[in-house]
N, C-alpha and C positions, 0 to 999 in steps of 0.2 A: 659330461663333456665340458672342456673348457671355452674360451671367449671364440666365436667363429667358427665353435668343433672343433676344436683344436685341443690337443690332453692338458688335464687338469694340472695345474703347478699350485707353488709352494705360493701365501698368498702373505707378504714380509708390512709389517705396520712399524712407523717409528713415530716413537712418543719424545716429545719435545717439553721440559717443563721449566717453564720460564721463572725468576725469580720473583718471590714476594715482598710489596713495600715495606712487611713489619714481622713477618717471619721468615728465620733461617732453616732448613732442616738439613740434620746428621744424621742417616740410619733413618730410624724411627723418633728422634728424641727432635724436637722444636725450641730454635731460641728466639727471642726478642728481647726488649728493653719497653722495662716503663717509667714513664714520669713521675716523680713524687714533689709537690708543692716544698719548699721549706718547713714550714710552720705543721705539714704532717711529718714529717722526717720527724724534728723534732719533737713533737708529742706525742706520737703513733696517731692513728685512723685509718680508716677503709679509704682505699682505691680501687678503681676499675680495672682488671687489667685483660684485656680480647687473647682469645685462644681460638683454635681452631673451629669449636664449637660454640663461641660466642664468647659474652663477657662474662665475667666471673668478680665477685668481691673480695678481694685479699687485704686482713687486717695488718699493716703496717706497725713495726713496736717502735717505742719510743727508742729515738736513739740512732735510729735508722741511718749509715754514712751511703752515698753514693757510691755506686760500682756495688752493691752487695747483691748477692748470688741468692737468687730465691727456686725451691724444686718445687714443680706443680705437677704430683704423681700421677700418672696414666691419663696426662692431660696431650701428649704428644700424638703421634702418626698411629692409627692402628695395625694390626700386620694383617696381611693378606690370608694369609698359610694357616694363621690360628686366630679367631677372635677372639680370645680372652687375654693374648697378648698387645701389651701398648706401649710405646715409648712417653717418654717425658715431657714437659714443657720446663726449661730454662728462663727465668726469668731475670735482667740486671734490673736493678731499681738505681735510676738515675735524679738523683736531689738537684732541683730547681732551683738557684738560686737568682733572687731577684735581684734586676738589673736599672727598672725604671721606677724610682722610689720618691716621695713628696717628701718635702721640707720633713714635716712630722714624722712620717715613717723612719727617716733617717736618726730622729730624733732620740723615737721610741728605741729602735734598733743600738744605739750608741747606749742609752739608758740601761738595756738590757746586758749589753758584754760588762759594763761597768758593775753590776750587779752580779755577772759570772767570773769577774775578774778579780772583783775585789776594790778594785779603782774608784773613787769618787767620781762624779761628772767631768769627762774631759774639759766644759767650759769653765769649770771653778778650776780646776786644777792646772789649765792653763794659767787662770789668774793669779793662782797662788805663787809659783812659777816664777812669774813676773815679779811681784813684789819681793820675794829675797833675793832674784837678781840686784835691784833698786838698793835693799839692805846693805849685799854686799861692796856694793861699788860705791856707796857714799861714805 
């Protein structure tokens, strides 16, 4: 019998699933975004990056550009219907570039494009600059 004695009925649930701070899901397949330092972008190294299941180590290659598209296989949603089936995990690797940098930092950093450039040191080269102006106008 139902509530009061009254005949049994259909008994309707609705499920509600709110969004998550750091994962998206499609299907079965899960995205997010993780952070990559500068200085590992550029050399490669191990990152942390959380999935559903926890954190996970993923070694990072040299060379690394932001926005690059990483698959973490049968790290996504599992299916209900079959357990040996799983979706993915999507991952963007987003390159941190530093913003709050000391005299030196700035230094070392100018040191280094000069050296991938090909350029001598901007503050000699400024100088040098200078004095054929000087040459020419006298």
């Amino acid at each position: 019998p139902g509530e009061n004695g009254g005949p049994r009925g259909d008994l309707l649930v609705v499920v509600e699933v709110s969004r998550h701070p750091i994962f998206q899901r499609q299907d079965y397949d899960i995205f997010s975004t993780a952070p990559v330092s500068y200085a590992t972008a550029v050399l490669g190294g191990d990152i942390r990056i959380s999935t559903v299941d926890g954190d996970i180590i993923y070694n990072v290659k040299p060379g690394t550009q932001t926005d690059t598209k990483v698959r973490l296989r049968e790290k996504g949603v599992p299916s209900l219907r079959n357990k040996n089936v799983r979706g993915d995990h999507y991952v963007t690797l987003v390159v941190q570039v530093p913003t709050n940098l000391n005299a030196e930092q700035k230094d070392l950093l100018r040191k280094f494009d000069d050296a991938m450039t090909g350029n001598n040191s901007s503050d000699s080269n400024d100088s040098e600059k200078e004095k054929g102006r000087k040459k020419f106008w006298k």
